[in-house]
C-alpha positions in Angstrom: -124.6 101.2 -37.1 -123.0 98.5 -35.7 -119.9 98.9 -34.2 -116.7 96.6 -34.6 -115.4 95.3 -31.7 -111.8 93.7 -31.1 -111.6 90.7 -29.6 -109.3 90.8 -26.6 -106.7 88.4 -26.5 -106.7 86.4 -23.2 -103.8 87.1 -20.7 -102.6 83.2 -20.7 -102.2 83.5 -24.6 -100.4 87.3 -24.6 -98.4 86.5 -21.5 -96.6 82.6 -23.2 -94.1 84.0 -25.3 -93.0 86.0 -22.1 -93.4 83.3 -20.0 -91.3 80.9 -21.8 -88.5 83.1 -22.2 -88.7 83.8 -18.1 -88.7 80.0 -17.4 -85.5 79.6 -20.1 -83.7 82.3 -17.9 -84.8 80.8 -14.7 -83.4 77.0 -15.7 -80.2 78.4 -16.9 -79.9 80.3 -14.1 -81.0 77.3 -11.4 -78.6 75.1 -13.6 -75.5 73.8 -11.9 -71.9 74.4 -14.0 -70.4 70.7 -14.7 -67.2 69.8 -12.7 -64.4 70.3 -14.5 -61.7 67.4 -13.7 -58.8 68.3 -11.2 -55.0 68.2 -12.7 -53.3 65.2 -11.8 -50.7 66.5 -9.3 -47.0 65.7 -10.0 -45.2 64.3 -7.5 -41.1 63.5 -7.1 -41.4 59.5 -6.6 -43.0 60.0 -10.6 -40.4 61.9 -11.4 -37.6 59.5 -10.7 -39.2 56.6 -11.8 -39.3 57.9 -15.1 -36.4 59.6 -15.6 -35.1 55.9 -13.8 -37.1 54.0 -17.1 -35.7 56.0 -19.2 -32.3 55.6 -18.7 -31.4 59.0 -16.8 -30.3 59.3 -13.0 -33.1 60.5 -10.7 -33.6 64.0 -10.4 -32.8 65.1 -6.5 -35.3 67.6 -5.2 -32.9 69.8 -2.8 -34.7 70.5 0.7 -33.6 72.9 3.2 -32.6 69.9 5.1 -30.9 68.2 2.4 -29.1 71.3 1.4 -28.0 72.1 5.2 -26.9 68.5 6.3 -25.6 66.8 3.7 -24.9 62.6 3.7 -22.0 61.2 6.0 -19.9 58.2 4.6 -18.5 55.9 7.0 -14.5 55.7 6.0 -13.2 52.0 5.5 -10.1 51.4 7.7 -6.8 52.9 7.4 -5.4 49.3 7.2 -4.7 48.9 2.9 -5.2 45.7 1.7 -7.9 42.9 -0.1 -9.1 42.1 3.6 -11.7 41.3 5.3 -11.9 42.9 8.5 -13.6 40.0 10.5 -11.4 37.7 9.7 -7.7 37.7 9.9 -5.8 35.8 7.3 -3.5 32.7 7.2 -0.5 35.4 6.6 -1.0 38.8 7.7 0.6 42.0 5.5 3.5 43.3 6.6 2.7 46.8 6.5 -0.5 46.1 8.9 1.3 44.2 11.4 4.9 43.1 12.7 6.9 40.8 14.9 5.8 36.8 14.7 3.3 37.4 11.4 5.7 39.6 9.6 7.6 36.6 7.9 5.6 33.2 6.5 7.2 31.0 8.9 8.5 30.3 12.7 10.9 27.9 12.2 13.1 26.6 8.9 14.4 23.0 9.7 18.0 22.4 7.9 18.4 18.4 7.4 20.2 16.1 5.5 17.7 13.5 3.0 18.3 11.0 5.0 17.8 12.4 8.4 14.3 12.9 6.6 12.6 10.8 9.3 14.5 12.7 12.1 13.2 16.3 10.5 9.4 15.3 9.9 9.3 14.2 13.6 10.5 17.3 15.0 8.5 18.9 12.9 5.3 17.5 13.8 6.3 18.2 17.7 7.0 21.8 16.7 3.3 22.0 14.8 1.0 20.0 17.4 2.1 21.6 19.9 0.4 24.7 21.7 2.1 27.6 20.3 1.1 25.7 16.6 4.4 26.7 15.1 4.6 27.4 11.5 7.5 24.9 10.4 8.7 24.7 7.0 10.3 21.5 6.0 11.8 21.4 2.4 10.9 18.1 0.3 6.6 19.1 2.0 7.4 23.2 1.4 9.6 23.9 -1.3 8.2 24.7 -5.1 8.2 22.1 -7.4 10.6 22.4 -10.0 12.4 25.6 -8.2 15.9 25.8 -7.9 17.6 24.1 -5.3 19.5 27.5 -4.1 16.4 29.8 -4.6 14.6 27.5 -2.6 17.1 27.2 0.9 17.6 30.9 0.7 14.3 31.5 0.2 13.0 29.3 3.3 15.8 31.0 5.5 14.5 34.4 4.6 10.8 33.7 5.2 11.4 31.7 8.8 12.4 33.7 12.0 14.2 30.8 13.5 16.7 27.7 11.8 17.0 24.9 13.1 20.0 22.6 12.2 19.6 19.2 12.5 23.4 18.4 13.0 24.0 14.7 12.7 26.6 12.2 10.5 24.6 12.7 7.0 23.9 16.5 7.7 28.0 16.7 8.2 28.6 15.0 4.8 25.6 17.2 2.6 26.9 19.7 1.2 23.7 21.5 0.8 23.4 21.4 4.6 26.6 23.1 4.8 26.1 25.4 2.7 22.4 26.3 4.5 24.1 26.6 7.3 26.9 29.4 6.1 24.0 31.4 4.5 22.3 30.9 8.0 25.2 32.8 9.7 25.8 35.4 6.9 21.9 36.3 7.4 22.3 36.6 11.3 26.0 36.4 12.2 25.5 37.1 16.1 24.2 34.9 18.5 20.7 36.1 18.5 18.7 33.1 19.0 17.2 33.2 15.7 19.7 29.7 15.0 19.3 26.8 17.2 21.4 24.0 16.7 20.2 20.1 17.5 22.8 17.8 17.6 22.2 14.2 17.2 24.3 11.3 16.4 27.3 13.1 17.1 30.1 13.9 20.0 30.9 17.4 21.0 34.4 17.0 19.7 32.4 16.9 15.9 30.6 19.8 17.0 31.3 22.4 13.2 33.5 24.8 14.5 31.5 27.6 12.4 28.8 27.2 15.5 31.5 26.9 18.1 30.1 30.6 19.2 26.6 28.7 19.9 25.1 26.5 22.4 23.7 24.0 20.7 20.6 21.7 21.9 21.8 17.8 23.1 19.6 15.5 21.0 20.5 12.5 23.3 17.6 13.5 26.1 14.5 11.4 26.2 12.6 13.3 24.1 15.7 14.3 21.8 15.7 17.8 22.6 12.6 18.9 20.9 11.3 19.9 24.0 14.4 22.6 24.5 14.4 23.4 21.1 10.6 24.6 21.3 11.2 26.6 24.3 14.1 28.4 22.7 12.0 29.0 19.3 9.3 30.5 21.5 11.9 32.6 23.3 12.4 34.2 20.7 9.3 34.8 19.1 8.2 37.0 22.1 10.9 39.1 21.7 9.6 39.9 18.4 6.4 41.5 19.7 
């Protein structure tokens, strides 16, 4: 009787499926996990520049040395006023500074119109010369269309010194006369702030309102400019 026999599956075929399955293991074991990307790091600069696009003030990011030592200002100086500090002005404030530069003007010449000539002369003398006297002469100086009085009381006000100009025609103005009284109401003592120049004229016409004052003898070479510059520097030194 013949006997059935089984034929034996070969090893190769019985150990695939068991294979395969080891070798799936093995690659996903052997495989390498995929980088994932790295966050984008914020940092302050973006911070501001986008709060700064949008319309919104930078955001400050307080440091222990920011929070212990906060900024310094520089303050301006104490001195109030429009300046510059570099460069001092043509007239200086009041408040910041005294003595010559507290009033527009050195000198205020008083002249008749038709000692014009005389008056523009002196005034040149007083302007070229070293000390560059600030002169204020009244047909070059005064406003235009100001009022005659405004205008003499105002130049006596803003000049330290007056200088008459005493000769015939200043004798028969009346404007002159009256420049000089306000001249004396504003500085009644002999103070050397008024400097009379007389020219043209004897001692013995000499007004009698400046009979108190020396006056300055136009008749020298140079017509007494040089004296009354001296005397107008006098007393601008006693200012300072």
């Amino acid at each position: 009787m013949a006997s059935s026999s089984s034929i034996p599956t070969s090893s190769t075929q019985s150990k695939k499926p068991r294979d395969k399955i080891a070798d799936w293991f093995r690659q996903a074991l052997l495989k390498k996990p995929k980088k994932m990307p790295a966050p984008q790091e914020s940092h302050p600069s973006d911070g501001s520049q986008k709060a700064t696009q949008d319309g919104l003030p930078p955001t400050s990011h307080d440091s222990p040395s920011n929070r212990s030592s906060p900024p310094s200002h520089s303050s301006p100086p104490s001195c109030s006023s429009g300046m510059s500090p570099t460069l001092p002005p043509t007239h200086m404030d009041t408040s910041c500074s005294s003595g010559r530069w507290s009033k527009d003007y050195d000198v205020c010449v008083c002249h008749s119109e038709e000692d014009l000539e005389a008056a523009q002369e002196l005034v040149s003398y007083l302007e070229s010369s070293k000390a560059s006297l600030r002169c204020f002469l009244q047909l070059r100086d005064a406003t235009p269309g100001g009022a005659i009085v405004s205008e003499l009381c105002q130049a006596l006000s803003s000049s330290h010194c007056r200088v008459l100009l005493i000769t015939p025609g200043f004798l028969r103005d009346p404007w002159c006369k009256y420049q000089m009284l306000q001249a004396l109401t504003e500085a009644p003592g002999a103070e050397g702030c008024t400097i009379p120049l007389l020219s043209g004229l004897t001692r013995a016409a000499y007004p009698p309102e400046l009979r108190f004052m020396y006056y300055v003898d136009g008749r020298g070479r140079d017509g007494g400019f040089y004296q009354v510059k001296e005397a107008v520097i006098r007393y601008l030194e006693t200012l300072s």
